[in-house]
N, C-alpha and C positions, 0 to 999 in steps of 0.2 A: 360025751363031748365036753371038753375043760372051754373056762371062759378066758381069759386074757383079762387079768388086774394089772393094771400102770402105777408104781407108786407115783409115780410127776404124770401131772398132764404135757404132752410134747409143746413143745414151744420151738416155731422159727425162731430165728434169729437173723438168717439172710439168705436172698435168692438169689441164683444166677443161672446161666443157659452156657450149654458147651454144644454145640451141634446140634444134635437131635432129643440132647435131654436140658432137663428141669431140673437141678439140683437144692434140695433148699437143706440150709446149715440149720441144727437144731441147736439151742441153747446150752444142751449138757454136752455139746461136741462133737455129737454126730452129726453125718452129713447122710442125705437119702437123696437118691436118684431115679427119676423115674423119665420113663420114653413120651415126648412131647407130644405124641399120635394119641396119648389119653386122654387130653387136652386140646380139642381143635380148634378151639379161638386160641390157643398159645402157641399151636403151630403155625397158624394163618397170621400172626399176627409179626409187624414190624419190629423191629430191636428197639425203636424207640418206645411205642407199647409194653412189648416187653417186660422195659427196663424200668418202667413208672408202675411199681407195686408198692404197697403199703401195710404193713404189718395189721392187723384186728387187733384190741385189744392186747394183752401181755404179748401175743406173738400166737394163739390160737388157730390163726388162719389167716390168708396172704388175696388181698383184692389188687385186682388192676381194675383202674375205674374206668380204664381208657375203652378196655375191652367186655366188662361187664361182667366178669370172668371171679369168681372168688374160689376158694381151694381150704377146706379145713386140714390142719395135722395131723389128726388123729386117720380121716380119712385116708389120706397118702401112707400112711402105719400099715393099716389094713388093706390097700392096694384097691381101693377105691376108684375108678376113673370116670370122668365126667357122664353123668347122669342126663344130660342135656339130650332129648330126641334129634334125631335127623329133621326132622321138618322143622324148626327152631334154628339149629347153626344154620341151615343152606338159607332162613329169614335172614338171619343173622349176615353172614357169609354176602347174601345181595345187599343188604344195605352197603355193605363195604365196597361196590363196586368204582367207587370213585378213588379209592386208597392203591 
C-alpha cells in the first residue's frame, strides 16, 4: 500500500454552493467539489448560513460558526465526510426547529 506525500499542505482559499454541492477553491487553483448530502448541517442549512464561513488559520479548514459545522482540506482531499453520528445532527437538526 503507497502512502500519499503533499509537497503543500491544501489551502482553501474560497467557498461556495451550486445546487447540491460544496465547492471550495484551493489556493494553487484548484477547485474541489463535493455533494452537500456529506455534510448535513450544510445541507439543512439556509444560504444565509451557508454563506457566513470563515477561513482557519492560512486557509487549513473552513468553519461556519453559524452552523457549528467546520471541514478540514486535507480531509475533503481524501473524501472524508462528516463523521458526526446520527443521534447528534437529528439533536442538532431539533434544536433548529424554529429556523
Amino acid at each position: 500500500m503507497s502512502t500519499l506525500t503533499l509537497e503543500h499542505e491544501p489551502l482553501a482559499a474560497e467557498v461556495s454552493f451550486s445546487g447540491q454541492m460544496l465547492t471550495v477553491g484551493l489556493v494553487d487553483g484548484r477547485s474541489l467539489a463535493v455533494p452537500l448530502e456529506w455534510y448535513p448541517r450544510l445541507a439543512q442549512a439556509t444560504d444565509q448560513e451557508r454563506g457566513n464561513w470563515h477561513l482557519l488559520g492560512d486557509g487549513y479548514a473552513i468553519e461556519w460558526p453559524d452552523l457549528d459545522e467546520h471541514i478540514g482540506v486535507a480531509g475533503l482531499l481524501a473524501g472524508r465526510r462528516s463523521g458526526e453520528s446520527a443521534a447528534s445532527f437529528q439533536r442538532w437538526l431539533a434544536s433548529r426547529s424554529d429556523i
